[in-house]
TIMI-2910 file (N, C-alpha, C, CB; in pm, 1 decimal, decimal comma, always signed):
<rs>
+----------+----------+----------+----------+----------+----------+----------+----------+----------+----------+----------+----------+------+
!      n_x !      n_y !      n_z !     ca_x !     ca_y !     ca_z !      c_x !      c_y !      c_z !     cb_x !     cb_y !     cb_z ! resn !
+----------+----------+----------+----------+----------+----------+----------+----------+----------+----------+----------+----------+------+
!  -1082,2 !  +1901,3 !  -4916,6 !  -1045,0 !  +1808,9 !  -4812,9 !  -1133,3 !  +1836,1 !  -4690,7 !   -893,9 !  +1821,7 !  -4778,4 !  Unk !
!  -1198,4 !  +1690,8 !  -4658,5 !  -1279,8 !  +1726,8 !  -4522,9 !  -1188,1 !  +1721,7 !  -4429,9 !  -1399,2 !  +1633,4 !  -4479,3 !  Unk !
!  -1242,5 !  +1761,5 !  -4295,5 !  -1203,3 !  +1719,7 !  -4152,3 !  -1203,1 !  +1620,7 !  -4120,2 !  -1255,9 !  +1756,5 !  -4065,8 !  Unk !
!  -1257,8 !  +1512,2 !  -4221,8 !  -1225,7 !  +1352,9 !  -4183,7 !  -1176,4 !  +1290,2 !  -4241,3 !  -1301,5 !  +1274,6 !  -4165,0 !  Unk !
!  -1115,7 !  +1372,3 !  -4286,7 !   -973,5 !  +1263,9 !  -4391,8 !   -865,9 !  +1312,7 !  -4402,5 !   -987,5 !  +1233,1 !  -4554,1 !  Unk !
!   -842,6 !  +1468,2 !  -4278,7 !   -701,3 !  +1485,6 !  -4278,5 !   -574,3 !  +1416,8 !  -4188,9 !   -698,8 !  +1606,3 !  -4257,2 !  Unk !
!   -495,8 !  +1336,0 !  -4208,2 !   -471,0 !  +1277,6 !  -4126,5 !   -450,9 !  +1340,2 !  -3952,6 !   -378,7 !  +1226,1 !  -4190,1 !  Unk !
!   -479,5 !  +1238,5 !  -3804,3 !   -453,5 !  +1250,9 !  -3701,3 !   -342,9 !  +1251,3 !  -3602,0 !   -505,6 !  +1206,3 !  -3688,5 !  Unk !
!   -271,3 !  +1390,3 !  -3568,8 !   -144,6 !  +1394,9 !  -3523,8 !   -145,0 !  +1350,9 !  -3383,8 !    -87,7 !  +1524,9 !  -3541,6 !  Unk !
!    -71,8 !  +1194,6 !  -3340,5 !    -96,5 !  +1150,9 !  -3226,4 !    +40,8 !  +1193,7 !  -3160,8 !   -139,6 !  +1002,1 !  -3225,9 !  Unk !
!    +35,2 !  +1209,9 !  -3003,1 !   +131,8 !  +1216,9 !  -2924,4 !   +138,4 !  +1095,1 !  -2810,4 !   +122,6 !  +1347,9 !  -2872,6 !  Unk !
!   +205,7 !  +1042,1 !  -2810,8 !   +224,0 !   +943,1 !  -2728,2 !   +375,5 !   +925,4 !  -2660,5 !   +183,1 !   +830,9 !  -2803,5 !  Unk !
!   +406,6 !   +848,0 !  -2578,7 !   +533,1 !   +789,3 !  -2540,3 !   +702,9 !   +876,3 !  -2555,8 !   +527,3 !   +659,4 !  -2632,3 !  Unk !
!   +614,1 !  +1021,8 !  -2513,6 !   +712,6 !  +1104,3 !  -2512,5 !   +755,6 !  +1117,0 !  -2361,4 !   +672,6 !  +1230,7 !  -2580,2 !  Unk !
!   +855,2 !  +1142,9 !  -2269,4 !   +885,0 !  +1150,0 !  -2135,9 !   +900,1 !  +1270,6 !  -2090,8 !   +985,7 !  +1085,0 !  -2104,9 !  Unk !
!   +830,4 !  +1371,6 !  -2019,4 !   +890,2 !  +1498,1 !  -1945,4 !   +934,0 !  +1525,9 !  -1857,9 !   +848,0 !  +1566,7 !  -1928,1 !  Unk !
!   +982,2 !  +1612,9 !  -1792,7 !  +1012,0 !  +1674,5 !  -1698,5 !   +919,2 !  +1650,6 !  -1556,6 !  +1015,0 !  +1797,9 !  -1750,9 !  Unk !
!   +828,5 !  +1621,5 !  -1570,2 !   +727,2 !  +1552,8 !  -1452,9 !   +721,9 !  +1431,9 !  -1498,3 !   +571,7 !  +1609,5 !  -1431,1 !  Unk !
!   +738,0 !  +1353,0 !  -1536,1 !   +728,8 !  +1187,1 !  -1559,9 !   +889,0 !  +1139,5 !  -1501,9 !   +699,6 !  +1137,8 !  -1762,2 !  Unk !
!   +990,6 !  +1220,0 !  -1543,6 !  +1059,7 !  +1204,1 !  -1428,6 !  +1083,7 !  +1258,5 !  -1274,6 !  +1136,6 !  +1211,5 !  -1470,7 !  Unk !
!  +1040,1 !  +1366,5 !  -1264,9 !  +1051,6 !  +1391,8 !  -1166,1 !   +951,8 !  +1250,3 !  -1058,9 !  +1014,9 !  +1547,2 !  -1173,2 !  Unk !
!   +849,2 !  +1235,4 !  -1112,6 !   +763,9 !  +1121,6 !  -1055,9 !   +787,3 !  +1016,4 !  -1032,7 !   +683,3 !  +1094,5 !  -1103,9 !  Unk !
!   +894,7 !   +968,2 !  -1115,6 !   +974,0 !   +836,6 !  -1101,8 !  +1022,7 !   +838,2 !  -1012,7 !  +1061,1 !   +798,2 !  -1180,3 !  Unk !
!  +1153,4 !   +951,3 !  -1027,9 !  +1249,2 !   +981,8 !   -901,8 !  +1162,7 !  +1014,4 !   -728,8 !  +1343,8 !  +1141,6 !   -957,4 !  Unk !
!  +1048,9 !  +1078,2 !   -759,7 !   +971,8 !  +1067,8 !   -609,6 !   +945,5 !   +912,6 !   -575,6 !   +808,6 !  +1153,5 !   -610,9 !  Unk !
!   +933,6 !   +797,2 !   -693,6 !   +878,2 !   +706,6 !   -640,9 !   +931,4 !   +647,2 !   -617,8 !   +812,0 !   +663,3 !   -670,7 !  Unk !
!  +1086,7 !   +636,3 !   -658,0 !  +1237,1 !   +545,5 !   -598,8 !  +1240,3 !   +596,1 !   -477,8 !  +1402,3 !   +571,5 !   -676,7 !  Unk !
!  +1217,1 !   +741,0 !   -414,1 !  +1270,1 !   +786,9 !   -292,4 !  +1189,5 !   +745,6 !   -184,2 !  +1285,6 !   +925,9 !   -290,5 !  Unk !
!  +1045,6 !   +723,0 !   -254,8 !   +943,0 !   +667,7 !   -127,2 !   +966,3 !   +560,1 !   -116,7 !   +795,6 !   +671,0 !   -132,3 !  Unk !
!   +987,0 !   +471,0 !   -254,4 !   +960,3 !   +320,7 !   -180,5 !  +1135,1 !   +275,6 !    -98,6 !   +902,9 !   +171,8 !   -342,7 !  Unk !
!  +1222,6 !   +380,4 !   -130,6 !  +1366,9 !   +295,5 !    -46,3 !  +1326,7 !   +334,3 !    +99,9 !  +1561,9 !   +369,1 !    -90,2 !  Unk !
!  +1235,9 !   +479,1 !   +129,6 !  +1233,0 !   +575,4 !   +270,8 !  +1091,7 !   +445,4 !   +328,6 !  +1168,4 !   +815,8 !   +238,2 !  Unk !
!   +999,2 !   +388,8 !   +244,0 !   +983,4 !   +301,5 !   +299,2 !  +1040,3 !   +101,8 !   +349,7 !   +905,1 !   +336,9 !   +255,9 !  Unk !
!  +1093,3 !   +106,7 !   +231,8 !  +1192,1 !    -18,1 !   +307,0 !  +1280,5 !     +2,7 !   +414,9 !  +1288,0 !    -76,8 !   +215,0 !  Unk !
!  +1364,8 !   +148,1 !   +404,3 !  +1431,4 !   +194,8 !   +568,4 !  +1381,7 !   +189,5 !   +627,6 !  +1475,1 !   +294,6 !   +618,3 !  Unk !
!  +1240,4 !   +208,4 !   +670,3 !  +1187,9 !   +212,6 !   +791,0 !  +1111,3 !    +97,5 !   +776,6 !  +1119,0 !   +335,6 !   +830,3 !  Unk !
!  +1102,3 !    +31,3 !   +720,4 !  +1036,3 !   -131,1 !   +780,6 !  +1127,5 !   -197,7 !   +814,3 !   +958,0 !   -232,1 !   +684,7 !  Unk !
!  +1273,9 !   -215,9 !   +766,0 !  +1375,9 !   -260,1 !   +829,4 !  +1410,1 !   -212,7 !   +982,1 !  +1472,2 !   -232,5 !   +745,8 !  Unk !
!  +1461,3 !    -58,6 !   +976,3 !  +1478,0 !    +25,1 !  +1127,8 !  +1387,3 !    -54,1 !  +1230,1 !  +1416,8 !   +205,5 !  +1122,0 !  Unk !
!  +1221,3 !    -79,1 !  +1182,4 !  +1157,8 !   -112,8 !  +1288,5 !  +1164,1 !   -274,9 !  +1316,7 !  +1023,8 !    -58,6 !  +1272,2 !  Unk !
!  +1217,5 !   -341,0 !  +1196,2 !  +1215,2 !   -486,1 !  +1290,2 !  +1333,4 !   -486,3 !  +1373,7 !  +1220,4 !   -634,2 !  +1198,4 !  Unk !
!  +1450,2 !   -401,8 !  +1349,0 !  +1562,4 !   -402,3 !  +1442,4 !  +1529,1 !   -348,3 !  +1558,0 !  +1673,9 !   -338,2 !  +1397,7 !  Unk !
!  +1452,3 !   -235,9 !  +1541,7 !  +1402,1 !   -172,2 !  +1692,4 !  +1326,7 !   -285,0 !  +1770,8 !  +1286,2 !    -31,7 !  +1674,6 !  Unk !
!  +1259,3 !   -326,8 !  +1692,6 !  +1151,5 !   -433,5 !  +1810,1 !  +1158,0 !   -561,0 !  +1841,0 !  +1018,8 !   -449,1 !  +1775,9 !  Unk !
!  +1276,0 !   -581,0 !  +1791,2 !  +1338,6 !   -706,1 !  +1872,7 !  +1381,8 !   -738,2 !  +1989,1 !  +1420,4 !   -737,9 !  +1836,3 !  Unk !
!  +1389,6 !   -798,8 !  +2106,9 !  +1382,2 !   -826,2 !  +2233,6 !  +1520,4 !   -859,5 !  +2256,1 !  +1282,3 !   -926,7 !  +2270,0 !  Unk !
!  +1597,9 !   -841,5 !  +2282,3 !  +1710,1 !   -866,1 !  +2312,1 !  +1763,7 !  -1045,7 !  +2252,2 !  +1705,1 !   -831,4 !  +2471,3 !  Unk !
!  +1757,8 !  -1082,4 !  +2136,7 !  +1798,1 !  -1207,6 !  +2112,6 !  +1626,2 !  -1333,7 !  +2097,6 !  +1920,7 !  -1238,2 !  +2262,1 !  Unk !
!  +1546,2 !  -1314,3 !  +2192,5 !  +1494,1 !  -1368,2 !  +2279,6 !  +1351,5 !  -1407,0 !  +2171,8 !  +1488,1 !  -1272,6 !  +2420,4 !  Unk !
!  +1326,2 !  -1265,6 !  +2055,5 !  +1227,5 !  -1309,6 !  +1986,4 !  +1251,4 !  -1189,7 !  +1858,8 !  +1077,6 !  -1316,5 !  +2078,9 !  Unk !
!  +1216,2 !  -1259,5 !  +1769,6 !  +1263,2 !  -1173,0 !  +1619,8 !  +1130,6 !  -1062,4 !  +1598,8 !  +1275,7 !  -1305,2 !  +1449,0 !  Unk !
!  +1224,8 !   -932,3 !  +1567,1 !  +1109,9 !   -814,2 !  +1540,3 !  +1025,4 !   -855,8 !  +1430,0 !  +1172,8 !   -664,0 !  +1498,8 !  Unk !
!   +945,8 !   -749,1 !  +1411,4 !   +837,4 !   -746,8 !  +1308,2 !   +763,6 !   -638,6 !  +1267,1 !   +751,2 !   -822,5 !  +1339,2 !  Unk !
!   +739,5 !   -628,7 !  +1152,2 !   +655,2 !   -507,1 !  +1064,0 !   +587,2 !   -438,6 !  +1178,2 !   +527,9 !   -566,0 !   +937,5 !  Unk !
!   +467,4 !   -508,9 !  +1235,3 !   +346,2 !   -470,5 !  +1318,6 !   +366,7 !   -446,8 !  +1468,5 !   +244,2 !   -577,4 !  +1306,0 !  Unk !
!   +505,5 !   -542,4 !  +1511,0 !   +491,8 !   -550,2 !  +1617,0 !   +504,1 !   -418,0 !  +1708,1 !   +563,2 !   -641,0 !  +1637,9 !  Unk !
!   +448,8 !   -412,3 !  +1840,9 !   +466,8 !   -290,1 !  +1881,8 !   +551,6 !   -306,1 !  +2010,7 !   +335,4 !   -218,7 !  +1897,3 !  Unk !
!   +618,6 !   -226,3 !  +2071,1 !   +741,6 !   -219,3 !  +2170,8 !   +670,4 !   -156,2 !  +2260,5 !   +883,0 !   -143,7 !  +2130,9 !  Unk !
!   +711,3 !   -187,4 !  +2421,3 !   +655,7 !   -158,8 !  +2518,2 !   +743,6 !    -49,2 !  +2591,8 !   +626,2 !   -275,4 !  +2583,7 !  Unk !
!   +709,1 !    +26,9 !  +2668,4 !   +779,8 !   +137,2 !  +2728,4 !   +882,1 !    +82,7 !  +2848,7 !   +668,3 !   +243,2 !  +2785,6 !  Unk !
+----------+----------+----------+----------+----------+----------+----------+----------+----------+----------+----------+----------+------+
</rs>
């Protein structure tokens, strides 16, 4: 039997211990970033007068 005709033991579509942990980092970033794009359109809104926004910036 050659080396090219023994069959090829593939690994694929197995999940570990870092494939979740990576997931779970990436649920935590993207909610820690929707909190704070929300927090800031509430922060930078003007009293009624004009609706916050992602970019906008607040004056001292």
């Amino acid at each position: 039997m050659t080396q090219f005709s023994t069959p090829m033991a593939r690994r694929g579509g197995e999940l570990d211990v870092f494939t979740g942990l990576l997931a779970a980092a990436t649920l935590v970033l993207v909610a820690g970033v929707i909190l704070m794009a929300t927090a800031n359109i509430k922060h930078s809104a003007t009293q009624g007068r004009e609706d916050g926004g992602l970019f906008k910036l607040v004056g001292k």
